[in-house]
N, C-alpha and C positions, 0 to 999 in steps of 0.2 A: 718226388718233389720235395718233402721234407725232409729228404737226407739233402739236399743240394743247399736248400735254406742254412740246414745246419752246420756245414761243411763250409759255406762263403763265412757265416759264423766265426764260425772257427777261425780263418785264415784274416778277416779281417781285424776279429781282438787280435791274433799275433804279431799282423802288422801296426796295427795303430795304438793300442796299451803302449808301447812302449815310446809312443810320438807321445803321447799322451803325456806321459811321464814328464820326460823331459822340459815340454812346454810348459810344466807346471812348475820345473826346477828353476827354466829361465825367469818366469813370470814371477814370482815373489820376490819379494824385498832384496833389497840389495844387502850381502853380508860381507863383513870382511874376509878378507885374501887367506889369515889362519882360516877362519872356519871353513870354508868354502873346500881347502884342501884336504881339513879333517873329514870333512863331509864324503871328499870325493875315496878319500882312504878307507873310509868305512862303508861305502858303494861296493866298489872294484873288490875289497879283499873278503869279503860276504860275512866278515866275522859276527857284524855288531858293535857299535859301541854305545858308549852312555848306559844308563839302565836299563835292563831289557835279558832276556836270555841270551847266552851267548851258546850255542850250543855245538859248532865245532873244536872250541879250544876244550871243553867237556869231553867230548869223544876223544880226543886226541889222550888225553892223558891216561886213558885205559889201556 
């Protein structure tokens, strides 16, 4: 019984964190069209940007 619990668990955060997400992308404020793209460049490519660790451009140069 409590693997079953844990397991719909499991499959429901998979599917929904990432509705989650997004709804929370759509829902703030409205940015302009630069940021919006930066934003979406710094999604998609997993690097990082702004301040923060960047930790695949780090790996890479080894």
């Amino acid at each position: 019984m409590v693997s079953r619990i844990v397991s719909l668990t499991f499959v429901l955060s998979v599917l929904l964190f990432p509705l989650m997400g997004m709804a929370a992308l759509v829902a703030g404020p409205a940015v302009p069209q630069a940021v919006s793209a930066q934003k979406s460049m710094c999604l998609t490519s997993g690097l990082g940007c702004g301040a923060g660790h960047m930790l695949l451009p780090a790996l890479s140069r080894h």
